[in-house]
Structure formats: structure tokens, C-alpha cells
Phi, psi and omega in degrees: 000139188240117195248133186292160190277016104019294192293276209315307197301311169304331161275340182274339191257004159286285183307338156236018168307289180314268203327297221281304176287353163281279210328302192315337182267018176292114159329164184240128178263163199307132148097352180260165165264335176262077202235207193331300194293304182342281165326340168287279149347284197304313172342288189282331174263341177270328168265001164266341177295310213302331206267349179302297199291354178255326182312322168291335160311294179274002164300338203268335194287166147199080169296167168291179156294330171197165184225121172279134195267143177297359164266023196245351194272026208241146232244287170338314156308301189302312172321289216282344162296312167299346165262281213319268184337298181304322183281286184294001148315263163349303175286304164318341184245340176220066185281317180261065221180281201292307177116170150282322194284337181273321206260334162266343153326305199264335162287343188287293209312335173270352166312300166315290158335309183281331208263010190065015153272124167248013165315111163263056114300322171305304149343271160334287181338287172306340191258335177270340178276332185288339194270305213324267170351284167328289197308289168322307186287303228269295208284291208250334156250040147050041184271143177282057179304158155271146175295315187072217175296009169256018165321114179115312168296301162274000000 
């Protein structure tokens, strides 16, 4: 789906109008000119100019607001944004129960499945890039994943 910039440039100057106006209430620290909120600020002000300036862009065109792109027409796609969503729904509740490395296994594998790959390769694929990731995150940047029911193993 492809969306006009109008759309988009109007959502970038909502977000960041909100950054700019959370930030602003960030302490200060004592003797500095510079503290939390700044970088934030600056952020939140640059993305509302940016998003002003495509908005004014896209004012000139006159495209629709949006367009379904034909591969979204295609039954398999729409299936499989709909399991990742629905999935990664699931898995946020029952993350430290299922575990990651099992629970991001089995969202890829339906991911795959729905988008029409049955190559089990694809399988492999998925069980070996979720376990990497774990192994990496978990071992060397000392991230809390949960094992979940594979507690021991991984």
C-alpha cells in the first residue's frame, strides 16, 4: 500500500510536535545549557519541519491518499502481515512462558508458510537465525531474553 505524502508528512508533524513537547518537560541539569530533553527537542523539531515540507509537497500532486499496490492483492501476503501481527500479538503475552528462541521459531515458520514458502529450508532457516540471535544477544550482549521452555538447552 503506498500512501500519499500528505498523509505521511501530516503524521510526521503530529509525531513530532508530541517528541518536541514530551522532551520539553525533561529536567534540566543545574549549570548546563544542555540536558536530556535537547537532542530530543532538536529531533521533534526537525521532524516537524520535515514532515510540514513533504506535506507541502504533496499538496501539489494529486495523487490518491492511498493506493493498493497489486501484491498486496495476492491472498498469501495479506495472509502472512496477518499471522506476523496476530503472532507477534501472542508471543508479547506469552513471551516469558513460550520462550524466544521457540516462540520466535514458530512465528517465522508461520510467516513463511503463509506467504506460500514450503521449502524446509526455510524451517532450518528460521530455527537457525532465531537461535543465532538468542546465542548472540543472550551470551555476548548479556541481553535477558527468556529461554522459556527450552531453559537449559539454550
Amino acid at each position: 500500500m503506498k500512501f500519499h505524502d500528505t498523509a505521511i508528512g501530516a503524521a510526521l508533524v503530529v509525531f513530532g510536535i508530541w517528541v518536541t513537547i514530551t522532551a520539553w518537560g525533561f529536567p534540566k541539569l543545574t549549570g548546563q545549557p544542555v540536558g536530556p530533553g535537547t537532542f530530543p527537542i532538536l529531533l521533534g523539531g526537525l521532524c516537524t519541519v520535515g514532515g510540514a515540507i513533504i506535506a507541502l509537497q504533496g499538496l501539489r500532486t494529486r495523487a490518491p491518499i492511498a493506493v493498493l499496490h497489486e501484491g498486496w492483492r495476492h491472498p498469501g501476503r495479506a495472509l502472512a502481515a496477518l499471522v506476523a501481527i496476530g503472532g507477534a500479538c501472542v508471543l508479547a503475552v506469552t513471551f516469558e512462558t513460550v520462550g524466544f528462541p521457540l516462540g520466535g521459531s514458530l512465528l517465522m515458520v508461520a510467516i513463511y508458510l503463509a506467504a506460500g514458502y514450503r521449502n524446509p529450508g526455510w524451517i532450518v532457516f528460521s530455527i537457525g537465525f532465531v537461535t543465532t540471535v538468542h546465542i548472540l544477544l543472550t551470551r555476548f550482549l548479556h541481553v535477558p531474553f527468556p529461554s522459556g521452555l527450552l531453559k537449559g538447552f539454550l
